[in-house]
N, C-alpha and C positions, 0 to 999 in steps of 0.2 A: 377493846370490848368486842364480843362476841355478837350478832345481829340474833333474832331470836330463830330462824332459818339454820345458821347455823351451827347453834344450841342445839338444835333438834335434830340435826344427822349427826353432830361429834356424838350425842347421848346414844343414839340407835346404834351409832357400830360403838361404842366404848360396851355395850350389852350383849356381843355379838362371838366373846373371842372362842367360846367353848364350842358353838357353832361353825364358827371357820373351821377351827380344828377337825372337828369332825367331818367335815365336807373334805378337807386335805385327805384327810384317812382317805374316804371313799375313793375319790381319784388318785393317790398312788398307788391303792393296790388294785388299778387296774393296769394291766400292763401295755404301755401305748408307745414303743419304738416305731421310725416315722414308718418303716413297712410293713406294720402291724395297723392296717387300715381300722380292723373290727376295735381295736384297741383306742384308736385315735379317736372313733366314732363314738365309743363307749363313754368317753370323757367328755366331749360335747351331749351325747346327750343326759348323763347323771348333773353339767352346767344349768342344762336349758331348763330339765325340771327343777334346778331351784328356783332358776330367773323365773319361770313361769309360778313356782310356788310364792314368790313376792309380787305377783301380779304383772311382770312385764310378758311379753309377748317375743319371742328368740323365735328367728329363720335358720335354717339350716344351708350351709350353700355347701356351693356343687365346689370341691377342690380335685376332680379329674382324680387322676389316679393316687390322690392323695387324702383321700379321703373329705367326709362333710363335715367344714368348720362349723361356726356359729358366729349368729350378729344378731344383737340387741339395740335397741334405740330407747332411751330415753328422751321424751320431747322437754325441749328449754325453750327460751327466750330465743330473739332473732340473733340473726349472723349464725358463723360458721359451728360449725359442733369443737369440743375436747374425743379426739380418736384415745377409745382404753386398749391397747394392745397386746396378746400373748400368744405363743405357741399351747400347742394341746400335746404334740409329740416330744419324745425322749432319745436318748443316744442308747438306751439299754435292750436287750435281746428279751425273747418272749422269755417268761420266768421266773423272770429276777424280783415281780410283785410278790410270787409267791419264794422265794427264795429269800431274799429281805422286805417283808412286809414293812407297813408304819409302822414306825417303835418311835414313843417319845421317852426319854428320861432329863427328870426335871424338865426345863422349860425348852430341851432342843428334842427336834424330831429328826427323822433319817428314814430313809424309805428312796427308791431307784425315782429320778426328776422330782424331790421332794421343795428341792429351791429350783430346780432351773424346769420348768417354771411352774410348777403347780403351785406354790402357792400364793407367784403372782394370778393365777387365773381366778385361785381362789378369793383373794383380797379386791380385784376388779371385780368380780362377781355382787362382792358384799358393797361393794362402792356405788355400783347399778343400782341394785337392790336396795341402797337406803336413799339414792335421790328419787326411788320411784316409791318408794314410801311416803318421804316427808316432804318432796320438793322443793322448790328452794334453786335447782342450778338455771343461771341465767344464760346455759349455753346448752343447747344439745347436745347428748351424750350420744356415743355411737361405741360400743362392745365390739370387739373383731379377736375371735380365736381360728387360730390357724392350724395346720396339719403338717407342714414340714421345712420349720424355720431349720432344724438341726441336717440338713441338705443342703440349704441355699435359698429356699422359699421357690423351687422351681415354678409348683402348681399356682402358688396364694400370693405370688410377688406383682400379677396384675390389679387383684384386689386391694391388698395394701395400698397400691399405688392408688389406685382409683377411690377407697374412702381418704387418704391423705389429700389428696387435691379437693377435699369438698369440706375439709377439717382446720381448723386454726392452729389447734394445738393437739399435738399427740405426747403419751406417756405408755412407755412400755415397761410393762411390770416384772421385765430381767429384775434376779434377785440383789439386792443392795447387797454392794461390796460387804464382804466378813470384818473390816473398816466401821461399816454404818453410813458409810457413804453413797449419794446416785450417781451416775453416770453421764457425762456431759458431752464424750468424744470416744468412739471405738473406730480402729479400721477397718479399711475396708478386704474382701477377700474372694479369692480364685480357687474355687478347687476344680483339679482336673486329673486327667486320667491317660497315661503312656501306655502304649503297647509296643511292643515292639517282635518283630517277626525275624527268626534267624531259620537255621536248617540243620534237623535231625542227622545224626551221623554215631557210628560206634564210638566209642572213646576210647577204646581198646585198639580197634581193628584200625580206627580212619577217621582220626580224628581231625584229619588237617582237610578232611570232607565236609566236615560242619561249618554251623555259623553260630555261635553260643551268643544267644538273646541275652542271657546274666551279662555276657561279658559286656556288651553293650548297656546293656541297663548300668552295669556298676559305675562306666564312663561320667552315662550322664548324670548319673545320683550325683556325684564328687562334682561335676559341670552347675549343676544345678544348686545346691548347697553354698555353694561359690557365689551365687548372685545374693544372699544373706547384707545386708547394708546395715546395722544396727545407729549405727550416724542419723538413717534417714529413715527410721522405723521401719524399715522392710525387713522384711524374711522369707524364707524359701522353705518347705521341709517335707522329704520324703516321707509319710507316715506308714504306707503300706506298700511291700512286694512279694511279689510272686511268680512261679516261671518254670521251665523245664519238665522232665519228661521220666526222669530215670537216672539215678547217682551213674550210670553210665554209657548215658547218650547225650549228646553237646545239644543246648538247651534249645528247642525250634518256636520257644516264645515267651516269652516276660511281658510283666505289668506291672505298676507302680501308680500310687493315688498322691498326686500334689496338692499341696496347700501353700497360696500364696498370700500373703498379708503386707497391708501396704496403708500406710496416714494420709495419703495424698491421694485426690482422683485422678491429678496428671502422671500421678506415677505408672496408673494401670494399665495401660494401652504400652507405655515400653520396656514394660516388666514381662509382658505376656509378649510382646516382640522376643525378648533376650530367652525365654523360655521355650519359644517356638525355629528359635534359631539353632539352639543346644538340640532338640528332637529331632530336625534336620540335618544334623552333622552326625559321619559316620565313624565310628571310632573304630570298629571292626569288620574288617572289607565285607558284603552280601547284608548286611543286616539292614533293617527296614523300619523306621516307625511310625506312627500314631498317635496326634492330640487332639482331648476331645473337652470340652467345659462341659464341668456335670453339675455346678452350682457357682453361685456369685454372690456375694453382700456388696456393696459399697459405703463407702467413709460415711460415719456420722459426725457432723465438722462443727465446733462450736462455733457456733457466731452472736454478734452482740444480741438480738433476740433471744437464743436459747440460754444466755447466761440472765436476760432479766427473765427469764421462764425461772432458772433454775433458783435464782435468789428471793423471788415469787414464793415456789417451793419452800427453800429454807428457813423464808419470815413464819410460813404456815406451821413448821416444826418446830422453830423455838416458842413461838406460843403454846405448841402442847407440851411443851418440856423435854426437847430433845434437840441435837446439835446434828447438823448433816455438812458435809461439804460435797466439791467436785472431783470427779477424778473420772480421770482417762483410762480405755481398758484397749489392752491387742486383740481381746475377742472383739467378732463380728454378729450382728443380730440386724431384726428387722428394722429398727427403729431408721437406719441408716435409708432406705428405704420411704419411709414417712419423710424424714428431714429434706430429702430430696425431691420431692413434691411442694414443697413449700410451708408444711404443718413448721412449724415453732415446736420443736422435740426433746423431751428432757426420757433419759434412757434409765435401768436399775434402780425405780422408783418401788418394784416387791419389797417382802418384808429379808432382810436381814439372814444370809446364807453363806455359804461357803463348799469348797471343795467339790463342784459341778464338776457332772462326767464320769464319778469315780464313789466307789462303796462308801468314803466317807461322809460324802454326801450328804447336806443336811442344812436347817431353818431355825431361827430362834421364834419358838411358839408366840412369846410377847411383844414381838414388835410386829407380827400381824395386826393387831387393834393399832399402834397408834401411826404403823404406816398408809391404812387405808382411810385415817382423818386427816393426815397430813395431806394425802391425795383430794379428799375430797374438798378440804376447806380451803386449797388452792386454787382447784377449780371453782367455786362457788366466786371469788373474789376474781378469777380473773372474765368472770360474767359481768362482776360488779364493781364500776369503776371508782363507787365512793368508797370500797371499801378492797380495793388492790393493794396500796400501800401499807395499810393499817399492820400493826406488830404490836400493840399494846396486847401487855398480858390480860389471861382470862381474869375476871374475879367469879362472875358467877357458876364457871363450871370449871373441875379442873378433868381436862380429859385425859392426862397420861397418868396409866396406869401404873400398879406398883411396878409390874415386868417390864415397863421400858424403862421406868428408871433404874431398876439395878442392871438391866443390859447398862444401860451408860457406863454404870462403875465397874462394870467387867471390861471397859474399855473399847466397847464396839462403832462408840463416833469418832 
């Protein structure tokens, strides 16, 4: 049975879905890659005037050259708050809002960050927004949008950390796997940056005058690729290079962007040893390199806490009539972050997406309403300890709507 608390927020967002949508619209066609500051800012603040239009009260904070996030508080009961999590930036170039606008057809949308993660910002939004309506959580709530998780969180990874240690439980609204499923474990991640410095020379006239920077980068690329462990969840991968001067003069400089990923935190310190060992080896006599860390995630590591978070979660969803489970991702995000503070962290608790990072990109319109009940009637109960356990079905309200049930039979849990 349903308390009458939370009757009254399942109803308020089961009323809500054609308004999410609309709000999604608004923020993806603003165009918000993380060095598109005016863009990142745009999105916090088209956020704030909603939270402000349901009567809460949004800060804007200072993310340095990363532009101003946003935090909300919702006041609860004592002890520690539920941290609601999202980035505000995108991995897309300026444009591409206007290039691929929002487009829904039938019940899925698409539009450049329309899952990753607008429309968790937008579903946390609506989440705020109805315990500051009807009240009802026994925990304080605390909103935190950021400006450059899709970098590493260079700017916003002191503040995460610092609302995480004042938080019991965090939930970050990464889009639920194209599955139906949340998030329970992602690893952890290195990204970095090689230079490498050789000497200009004819290639004609003199070439045994130079120092070909490629030739050296190519070394290390195959050196580095090599450290790949798929046994031990790691991987290595060059994604970006670049370099040279002239189809014929011997290359006087290269660069290369790494990304390393790794399940374990003990791994990271002799992963970034074995990588800094390869950039110090010379493979072609004169040549010279450079490593630099230009961002960082760490492991989000399940532990027995975050699995009773997650089954918590779970009991909250099959009451509204939907099935989730857990599952582990090689991507990295904030949440890992939060976990590491001590929050009790369950990760890809957004609505229901797929194909992040890439044109096809896209959200199932219908599982915004009953991901952001499922969110909320979890939190409600784990404020409330006589009614944590509870999984008996609804009678007096049924909250899932027709769209998340045919999502089901399209096979998305």
């Amino acid at each position: 049975m349903t308390t009458p608390a939370e009757t009254s927020i399942l109803a308020w967002l089961g009323e809500r879905q054609a308004d999410m949508a609309s709000l999604l619209a608004d923020v993806v066609n603003i165009d918000s890659g993380t060095s598109n500051i005016a863009g990142v800012e745009a999105v916090a603040g088209r956020l704030s005037a909603f939270l402000q239009g349901a009567g809460l009260q949004p800060c804007r904070l200072d993310g340095r050259r990363h532009g101003r996030g946003l935090r909300v508080e919702v006041p609860g009961g004592a002890g520690k708050a539920a941290l609601l999590m999202g980035h505000l930036d995108t991995v897309f170039p300026d444009g591409e809002a206007r290039r691929r606008p929002f487009t829904t057809r039938q019940d899925r949308a698409s539009g450049p960050g329309v899952a990753d993660m607008k429309a968790g910002l937008v579903m946390n939004s609506f989440v705020l927004a109805a315990f500051g309506q009807c009240g009802g959580n026994g925990l304080p709530l605390v909103g935190l949008f950021t400006g450059d998780e899709e970098v590493g969180s260079p700017s916003y990874r002191p503040t995460i950390e610092a609302e995480a240690r004042d938080a019991a439980f965090a939930f970050n609204a990464e889009p639920g796997r194209a599955s139906g499923n949340v998030v329970t474990s992602r690893r952890g991640g290195v990204f970095m940056r090689l230079t490498i410095a050789g000497k200009a020379a004819h290639s004609g006239i003199d070439v045994r005058a130079g120092v070909s920077a490629i030739e050296e980068l190519a070394h290390k690329v195959i050196a580095l690729h090599a450290l790949t462990d798929f046994d031990n969840d790691v991987t290595v991968n060059v994604g970006v290079v670049s370099g040279g001067q002239s189809v014929n003069t011997t290359a006087p400089s290269a660069e290369a962007l790494i990304d390393l990923r790794f399940a374990r935190t003990a791994d990271r310190d002799r992963l970034v040893g074995a990588i800094e060992g390869i950039v110090d080896r010379s493979w072609t006599a004169g040549s010279s390199a450079q490593l630099e860390i230009t961002g960082e995630f760490v492991p989000l590591v399940e532990t027995a806490a975050s699995t009773a978070l997650f089954e918590s979660y779970q009991a909250a969803a099959r009451q509204l009539g939907f099935n989730v489970e857990a599952e582990a991702t090689g991507a990295c995000a904030d949440s890992g972050f939060a976990a590491a503070m001590g929050a009790t962290t369950l990760c890809g608790v957004g609505p229901v997406g797929g194909n992040a990072h890439s044109p096809e990109e896209y959200v199932e319109l219908d599982t915004m309403v009953p991901r952001a009940q499922a969110l909320a009637l979890t939190i409600m109960r784990l404020g409330s300890s006589a009614s944590t356990h509870s999984s008996s079905p609804v009678d007096e309200y049924d909250p899932a709507p027709r769209g998340m049930k045919a999502a089901n039979q399209r096979g998305l849990t």
